[in-house]
C-alpha positions as CSV (number, residue, x, y, z in Angstrom):
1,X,-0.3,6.3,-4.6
2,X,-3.9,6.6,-3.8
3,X,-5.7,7.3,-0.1
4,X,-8.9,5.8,-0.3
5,X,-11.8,6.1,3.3
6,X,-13.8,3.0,3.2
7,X,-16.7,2.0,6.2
8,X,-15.2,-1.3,6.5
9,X,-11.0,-2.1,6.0
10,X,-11.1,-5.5,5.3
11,X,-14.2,-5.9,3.1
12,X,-12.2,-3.2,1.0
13,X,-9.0,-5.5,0.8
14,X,-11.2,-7.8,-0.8
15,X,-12.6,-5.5,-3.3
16,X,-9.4,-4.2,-4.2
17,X,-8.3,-8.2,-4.8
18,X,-11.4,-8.5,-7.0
19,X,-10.6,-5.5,-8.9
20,X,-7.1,-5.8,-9.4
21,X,-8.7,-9.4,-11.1
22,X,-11.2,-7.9,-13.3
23,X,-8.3,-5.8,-14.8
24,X,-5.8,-8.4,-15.1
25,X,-3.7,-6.9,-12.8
26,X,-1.7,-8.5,-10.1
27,X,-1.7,-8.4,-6.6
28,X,1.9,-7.6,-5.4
29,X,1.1,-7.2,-1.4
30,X,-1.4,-6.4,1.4
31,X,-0.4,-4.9,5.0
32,X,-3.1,-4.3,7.6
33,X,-2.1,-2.2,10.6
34,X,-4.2,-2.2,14.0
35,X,-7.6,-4.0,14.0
36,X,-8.1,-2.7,10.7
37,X,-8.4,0.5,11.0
38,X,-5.8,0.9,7.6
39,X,-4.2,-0.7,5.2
40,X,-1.8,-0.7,2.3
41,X,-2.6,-3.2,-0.7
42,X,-0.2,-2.9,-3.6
43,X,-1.5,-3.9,-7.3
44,X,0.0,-4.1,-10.3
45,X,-1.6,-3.0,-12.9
46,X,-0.8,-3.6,-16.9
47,X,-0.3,0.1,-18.2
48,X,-3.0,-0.3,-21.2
49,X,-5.8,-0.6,-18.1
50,X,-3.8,2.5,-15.8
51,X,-6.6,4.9,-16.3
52,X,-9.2,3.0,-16.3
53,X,-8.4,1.1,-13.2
54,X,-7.7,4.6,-11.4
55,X,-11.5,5.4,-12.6
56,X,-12.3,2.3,-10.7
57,X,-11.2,2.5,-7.4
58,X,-14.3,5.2,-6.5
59,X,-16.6,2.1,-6.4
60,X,-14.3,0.9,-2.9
61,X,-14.7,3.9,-1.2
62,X,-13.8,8.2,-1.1
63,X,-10.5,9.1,-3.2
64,X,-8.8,11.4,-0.5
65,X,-5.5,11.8,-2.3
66,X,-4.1,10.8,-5.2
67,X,-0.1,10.9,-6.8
68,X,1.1,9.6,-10.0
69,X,4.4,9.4,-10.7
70,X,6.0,8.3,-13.9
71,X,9.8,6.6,-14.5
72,X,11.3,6.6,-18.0
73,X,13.4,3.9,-18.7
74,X,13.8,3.7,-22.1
75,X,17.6,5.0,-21.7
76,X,18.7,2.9,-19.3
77,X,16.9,-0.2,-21.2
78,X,18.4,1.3,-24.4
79,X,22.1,1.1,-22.8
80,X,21.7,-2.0,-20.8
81,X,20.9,-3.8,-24.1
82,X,23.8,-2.3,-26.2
83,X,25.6,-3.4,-23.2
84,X,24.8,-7.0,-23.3
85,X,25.2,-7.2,-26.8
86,X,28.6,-6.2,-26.4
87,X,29.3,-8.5,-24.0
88,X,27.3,-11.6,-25.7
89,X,30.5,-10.9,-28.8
90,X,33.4,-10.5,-26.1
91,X,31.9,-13.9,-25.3
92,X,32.2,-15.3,-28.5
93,X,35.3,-13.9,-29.5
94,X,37.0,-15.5,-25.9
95,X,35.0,-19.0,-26.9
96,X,36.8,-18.6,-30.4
97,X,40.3,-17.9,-28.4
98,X,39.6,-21.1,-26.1
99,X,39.5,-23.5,-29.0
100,X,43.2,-22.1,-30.3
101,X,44.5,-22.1,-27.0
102,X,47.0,-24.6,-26.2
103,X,48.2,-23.8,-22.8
104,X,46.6,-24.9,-19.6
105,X,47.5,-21.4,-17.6
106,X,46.2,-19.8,-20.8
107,X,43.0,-22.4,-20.9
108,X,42.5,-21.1,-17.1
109,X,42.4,-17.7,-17.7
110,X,39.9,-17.4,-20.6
111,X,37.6,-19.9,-18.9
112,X,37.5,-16.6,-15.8
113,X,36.6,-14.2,-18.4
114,X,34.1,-16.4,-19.9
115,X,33.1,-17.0,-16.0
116,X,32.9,-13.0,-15.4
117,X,31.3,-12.4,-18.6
118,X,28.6,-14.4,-18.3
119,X,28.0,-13.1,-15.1
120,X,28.1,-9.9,-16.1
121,X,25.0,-11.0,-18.9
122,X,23.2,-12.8,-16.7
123,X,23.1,-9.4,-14.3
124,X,22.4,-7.0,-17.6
125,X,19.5,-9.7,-18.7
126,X,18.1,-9.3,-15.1
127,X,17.9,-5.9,-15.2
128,X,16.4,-6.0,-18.5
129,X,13.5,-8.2,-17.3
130,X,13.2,-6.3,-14.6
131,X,12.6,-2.8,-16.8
132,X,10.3,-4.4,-18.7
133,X,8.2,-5.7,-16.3
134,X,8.0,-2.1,-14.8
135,X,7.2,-0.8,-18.2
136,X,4.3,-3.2,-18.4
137,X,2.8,-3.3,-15.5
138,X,2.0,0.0,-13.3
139,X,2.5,0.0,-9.3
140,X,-0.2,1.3,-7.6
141,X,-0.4,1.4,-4.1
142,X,-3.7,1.6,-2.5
143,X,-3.9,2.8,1.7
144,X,-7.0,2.2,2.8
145,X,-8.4,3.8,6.2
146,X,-11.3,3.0,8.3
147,X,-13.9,6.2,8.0
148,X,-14.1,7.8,12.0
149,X,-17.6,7.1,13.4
150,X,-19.3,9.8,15.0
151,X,-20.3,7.6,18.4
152,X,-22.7,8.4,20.7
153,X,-22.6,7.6,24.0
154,X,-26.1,6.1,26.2
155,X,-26.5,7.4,29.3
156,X,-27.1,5.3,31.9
157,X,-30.5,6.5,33.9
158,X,-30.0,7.9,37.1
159,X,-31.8,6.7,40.4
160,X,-32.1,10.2,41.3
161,X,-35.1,11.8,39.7
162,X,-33.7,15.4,39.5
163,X,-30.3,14.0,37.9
164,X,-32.9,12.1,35.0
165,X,-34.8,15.0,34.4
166,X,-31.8,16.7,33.2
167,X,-31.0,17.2,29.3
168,X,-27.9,15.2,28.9
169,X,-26.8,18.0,26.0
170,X,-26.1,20.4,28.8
171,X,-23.2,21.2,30.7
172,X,-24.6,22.4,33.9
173,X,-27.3,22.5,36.2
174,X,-27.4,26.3,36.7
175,X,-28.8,26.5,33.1
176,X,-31.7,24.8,34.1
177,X,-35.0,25.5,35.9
178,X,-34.6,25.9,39.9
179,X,-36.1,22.1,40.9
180,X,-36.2,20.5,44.1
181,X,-34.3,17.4,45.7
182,X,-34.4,15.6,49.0
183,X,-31.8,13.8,49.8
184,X,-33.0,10.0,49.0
185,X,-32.5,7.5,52.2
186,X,-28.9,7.0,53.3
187,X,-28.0,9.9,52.0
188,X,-27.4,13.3,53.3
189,X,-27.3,17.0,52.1
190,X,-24.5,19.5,53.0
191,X,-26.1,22.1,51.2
192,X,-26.6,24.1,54.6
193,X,-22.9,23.5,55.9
């Protein structure tokens, strides 16, 4: 997980995309929230280039956070696959049963465990794939956010002369030199009620 302040959100989604291709790695999913003021862009990344992609992402904009986590699977890979090798010889054995079988209710009932066996190996292989596609490629997850702007406001010129002459940068007219006003047409003063 990396927190990355950019100037601009969306030109940063696309250099993350281009990125992600010069090191072969995959874009998984991008998520914009507001007007682009943030984002989340998931990559993943093949685990030779983990480093040196993480070296990268300085060139889209300032690393404010960073958190690596790491999962080891090589035990649960390890007994998933001693798993399906036990179940690829029940298999066998109840394919080897089925051709000695003779009776149909016994025909029937191997032909379920063959059903819930294979199943069962078709759920082990998935898993499997799935392991080793997180062992070969690394998810990084990339939030992007829009750097705050320091804006400044224009001020609008006064008709009144006074009111112009004032410095905008301070908060009240007491500060200020003593200065004269008359009250420009239409108007009136209630400075004497």
């Amino acid at each position: 997980d990396c927190s990355i302040t950019v100037k601009s959100v969306s030109d940063s989604i696309r250099a993350v995309e281009l990125l992600a291709k010069d090191f072969g790695a995959k874009l998984e999913q991008s998520q914009s929230q507001g007007k682009y003021n943030s984002a989340t862009v998931t990559v993943r990344v093949p685990v030779a280039r983990f480093d040196e992609f993480l070296k990268a992402l300085p060139k889209i904009g300032l690393v404010t956070g960073k958190n690596i986590t790491a999962t080891n699977v090589s035990d649960e890979y390890r007994d998933l696959s001693s798993r399906l090798e036990s179940a690829v010889k029940v298999r066998e054995r109840l394919n080897a049963l089925l051709k000695k079988e003779i009776s149909v209710a016994g025909r029937i009932a191997i032909l379920k465990e063959i059903d819930r066996i294979n199943s069962k190996i078709a759920a082990v292989k998935a898993r499997l794939d799935y392991l080793k596609n997180l062992a070969d490629l690394s998810t990084v997850r990339i939030s992007l956010y829009a750097e705050r702007t320091d804006s400044t406001h224009g001020y609008i010129r006064s008709p009144f002369g006074w009111i112009s002459s004032l410095d905008p940068k301070s908060r009240s007219v007491r500060t200020e030199a003593s200065f004269e006003a008359a009250a420009p047409q239409g108007y009136f003063s209630l400075e004497k009620d």
